[in-house]
MDTraj code that builds the backbone (N, CA, C; nanometers):
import mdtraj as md
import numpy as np

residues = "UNK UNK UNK UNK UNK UNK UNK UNK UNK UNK UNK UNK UNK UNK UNK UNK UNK UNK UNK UNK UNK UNK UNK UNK UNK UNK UNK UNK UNK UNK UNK UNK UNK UNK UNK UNK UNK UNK UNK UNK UNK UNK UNK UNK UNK UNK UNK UNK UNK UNK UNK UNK UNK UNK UNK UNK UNK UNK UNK UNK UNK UNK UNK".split()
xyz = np.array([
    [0.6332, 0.9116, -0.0456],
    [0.6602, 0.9092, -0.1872],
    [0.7205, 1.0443, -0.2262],
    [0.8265, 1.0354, -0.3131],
    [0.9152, 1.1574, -0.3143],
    [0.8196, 1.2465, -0.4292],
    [0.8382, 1.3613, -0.4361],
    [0.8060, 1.4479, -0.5798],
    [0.8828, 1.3785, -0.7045],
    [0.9715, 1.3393, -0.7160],
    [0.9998, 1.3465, -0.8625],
    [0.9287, 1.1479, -0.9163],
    [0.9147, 1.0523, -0.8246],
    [0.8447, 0.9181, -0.8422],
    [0.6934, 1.0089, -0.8731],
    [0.5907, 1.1023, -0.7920],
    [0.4497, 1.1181, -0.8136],
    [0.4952, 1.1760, -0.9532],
    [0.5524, 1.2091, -1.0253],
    [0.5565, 1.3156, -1.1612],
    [0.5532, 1.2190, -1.2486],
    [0.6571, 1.1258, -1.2133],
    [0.6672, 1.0314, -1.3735],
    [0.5278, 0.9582, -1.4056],
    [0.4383, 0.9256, -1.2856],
    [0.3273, 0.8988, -1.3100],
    [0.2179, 0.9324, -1.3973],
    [0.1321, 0.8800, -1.4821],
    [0.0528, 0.9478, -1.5152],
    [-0.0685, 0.9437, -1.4953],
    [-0.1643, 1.0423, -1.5284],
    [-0.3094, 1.0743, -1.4459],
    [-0.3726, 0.9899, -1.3710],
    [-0.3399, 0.8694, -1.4504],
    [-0.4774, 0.7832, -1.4070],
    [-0.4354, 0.6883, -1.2959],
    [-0.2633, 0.6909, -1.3272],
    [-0.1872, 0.5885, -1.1938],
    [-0.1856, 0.6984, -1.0735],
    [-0.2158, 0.8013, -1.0946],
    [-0.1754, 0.9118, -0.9755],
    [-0.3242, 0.9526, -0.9046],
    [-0.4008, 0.9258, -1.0125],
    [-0.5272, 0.8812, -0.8964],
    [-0.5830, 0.7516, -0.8389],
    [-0.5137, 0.6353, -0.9028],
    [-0.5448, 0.5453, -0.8554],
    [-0.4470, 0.5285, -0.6803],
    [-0.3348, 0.6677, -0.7132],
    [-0.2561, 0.6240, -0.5718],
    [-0.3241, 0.7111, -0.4359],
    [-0.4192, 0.8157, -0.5249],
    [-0.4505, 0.9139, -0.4084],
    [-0.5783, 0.7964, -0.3579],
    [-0.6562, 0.7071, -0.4489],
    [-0.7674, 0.6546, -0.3689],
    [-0.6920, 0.5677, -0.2483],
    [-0.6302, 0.4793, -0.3077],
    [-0.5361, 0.3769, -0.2330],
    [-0.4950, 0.5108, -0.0949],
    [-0.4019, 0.5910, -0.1373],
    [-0.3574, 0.6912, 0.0011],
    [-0.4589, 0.7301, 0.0979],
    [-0.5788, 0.7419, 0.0299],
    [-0.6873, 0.7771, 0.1015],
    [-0.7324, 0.6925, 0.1838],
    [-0.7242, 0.5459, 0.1373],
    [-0.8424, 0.4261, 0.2152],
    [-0.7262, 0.3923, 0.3234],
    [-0.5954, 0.4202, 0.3141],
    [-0.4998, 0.4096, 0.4245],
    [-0.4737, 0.4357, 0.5098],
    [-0.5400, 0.6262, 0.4973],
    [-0.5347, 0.6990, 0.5621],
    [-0.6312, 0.7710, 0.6457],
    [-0.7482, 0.6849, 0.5822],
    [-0.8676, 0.6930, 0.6924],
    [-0.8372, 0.5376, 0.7881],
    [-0.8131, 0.4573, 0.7085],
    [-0.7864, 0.3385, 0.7996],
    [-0.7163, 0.3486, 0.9210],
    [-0.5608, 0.4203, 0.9089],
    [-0.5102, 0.4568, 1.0355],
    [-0.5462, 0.5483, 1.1264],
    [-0.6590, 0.6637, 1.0492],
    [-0.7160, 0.7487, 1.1765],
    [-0.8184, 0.6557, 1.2701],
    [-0.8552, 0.5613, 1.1798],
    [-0.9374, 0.4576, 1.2553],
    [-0.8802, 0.3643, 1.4036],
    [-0.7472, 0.3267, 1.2823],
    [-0.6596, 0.2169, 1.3821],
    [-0.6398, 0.3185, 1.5457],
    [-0.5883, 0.4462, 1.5079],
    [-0.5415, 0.5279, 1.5844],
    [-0.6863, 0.5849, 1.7044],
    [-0.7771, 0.5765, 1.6585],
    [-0.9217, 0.6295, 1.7381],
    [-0.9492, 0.5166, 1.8475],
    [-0.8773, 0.3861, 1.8583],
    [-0.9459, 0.3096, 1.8413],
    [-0.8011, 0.2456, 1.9817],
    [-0.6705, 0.1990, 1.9020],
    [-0.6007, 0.2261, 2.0171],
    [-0.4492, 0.2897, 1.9575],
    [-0.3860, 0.4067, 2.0058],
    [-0.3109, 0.4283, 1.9507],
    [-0.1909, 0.4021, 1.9032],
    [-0.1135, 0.4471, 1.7673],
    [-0.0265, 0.3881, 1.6782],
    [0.1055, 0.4384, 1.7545],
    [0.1743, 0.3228, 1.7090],
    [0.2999, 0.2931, 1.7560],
    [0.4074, 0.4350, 1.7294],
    [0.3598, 0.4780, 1.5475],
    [0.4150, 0.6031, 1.5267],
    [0.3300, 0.6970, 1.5075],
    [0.2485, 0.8122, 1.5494],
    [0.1750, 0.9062, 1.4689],
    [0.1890, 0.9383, 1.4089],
    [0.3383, 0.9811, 1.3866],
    [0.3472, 1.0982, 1.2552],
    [0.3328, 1.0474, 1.1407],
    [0.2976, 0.9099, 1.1413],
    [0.2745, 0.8477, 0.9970],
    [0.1417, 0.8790, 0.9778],
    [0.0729, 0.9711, 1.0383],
    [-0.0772, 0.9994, 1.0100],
    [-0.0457, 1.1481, 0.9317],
    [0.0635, 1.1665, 0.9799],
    [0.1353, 1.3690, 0.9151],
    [0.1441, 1.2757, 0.7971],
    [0.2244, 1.2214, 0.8008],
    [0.3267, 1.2000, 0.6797],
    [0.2286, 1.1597, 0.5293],
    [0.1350, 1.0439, 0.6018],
    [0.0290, 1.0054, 0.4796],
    [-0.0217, 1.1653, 0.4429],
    [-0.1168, 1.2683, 0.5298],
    [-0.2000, 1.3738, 0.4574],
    [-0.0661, 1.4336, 0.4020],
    [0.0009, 1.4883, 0.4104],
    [0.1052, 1.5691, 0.3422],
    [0.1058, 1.4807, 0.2183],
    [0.1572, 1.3492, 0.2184],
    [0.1381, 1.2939, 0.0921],
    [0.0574, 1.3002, -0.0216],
    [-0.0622, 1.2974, 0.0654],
    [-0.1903, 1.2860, -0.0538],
    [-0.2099, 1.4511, -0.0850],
    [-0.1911, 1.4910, -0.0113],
    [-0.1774, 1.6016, -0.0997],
    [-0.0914, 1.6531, -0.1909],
    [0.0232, 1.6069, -0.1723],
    [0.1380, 1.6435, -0.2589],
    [0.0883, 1.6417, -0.3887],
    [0.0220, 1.4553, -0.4190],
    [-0.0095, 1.3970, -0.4922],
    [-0.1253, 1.4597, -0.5620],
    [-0.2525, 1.5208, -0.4726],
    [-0.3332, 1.6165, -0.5454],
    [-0.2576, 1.7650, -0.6015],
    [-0.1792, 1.8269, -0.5171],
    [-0.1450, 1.9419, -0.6279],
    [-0.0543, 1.9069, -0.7574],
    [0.0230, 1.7930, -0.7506],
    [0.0784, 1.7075, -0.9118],
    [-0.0718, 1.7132, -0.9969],
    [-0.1457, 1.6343, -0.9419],
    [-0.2818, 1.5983, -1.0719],
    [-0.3002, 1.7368, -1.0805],
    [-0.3432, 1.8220, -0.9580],
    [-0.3728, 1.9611, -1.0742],
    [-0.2932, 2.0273, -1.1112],
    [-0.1845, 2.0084, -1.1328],
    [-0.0821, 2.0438, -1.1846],
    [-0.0661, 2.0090, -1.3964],
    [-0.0928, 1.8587, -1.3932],
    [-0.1089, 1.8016, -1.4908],
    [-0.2083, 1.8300, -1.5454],
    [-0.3163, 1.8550, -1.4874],
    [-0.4787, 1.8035, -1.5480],
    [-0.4613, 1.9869, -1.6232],
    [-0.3996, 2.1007, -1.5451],
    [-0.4079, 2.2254, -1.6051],
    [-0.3169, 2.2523, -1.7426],
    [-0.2072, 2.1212, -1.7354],
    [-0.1165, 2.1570, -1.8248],
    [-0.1467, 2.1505, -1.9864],
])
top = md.Topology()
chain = top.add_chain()
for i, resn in enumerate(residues, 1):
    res = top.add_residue(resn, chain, resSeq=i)
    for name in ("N", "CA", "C"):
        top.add_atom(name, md.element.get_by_symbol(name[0]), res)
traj = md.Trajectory(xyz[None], top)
């Protein structure tokens, strides 16, 4: 998800995407523990995401 789509969001859709990012992204460390994924770096790519997505909310929530 690019920076300028997490911005137009607001608070409450941008945490409803970090829970969703989250349950995804434990899911694939799961899938991946378990037998491994076709791509890894989609395990980079999700945490970089969700975080992106947390420094936007505190970004907002300070503004």
């Amino acid at each position: 998800m690019k920076t300028t789509e997490i911005r137009a969001l607001s608070i409450e859709e941008l945490q409803e995407k970090i829970e969703t990012a989250r349950a995804q992204y434990d899911q694939m460390l799961l899938n991946h523990a378990v037998a491994p994924l076709e791509n890894p770096s989609l395990i980079k790519k999700a945490r970089r995401d969700i975080a992106r997505m947390l420094t936007i909310l505190t970004e907002k929530k300070n503004a």
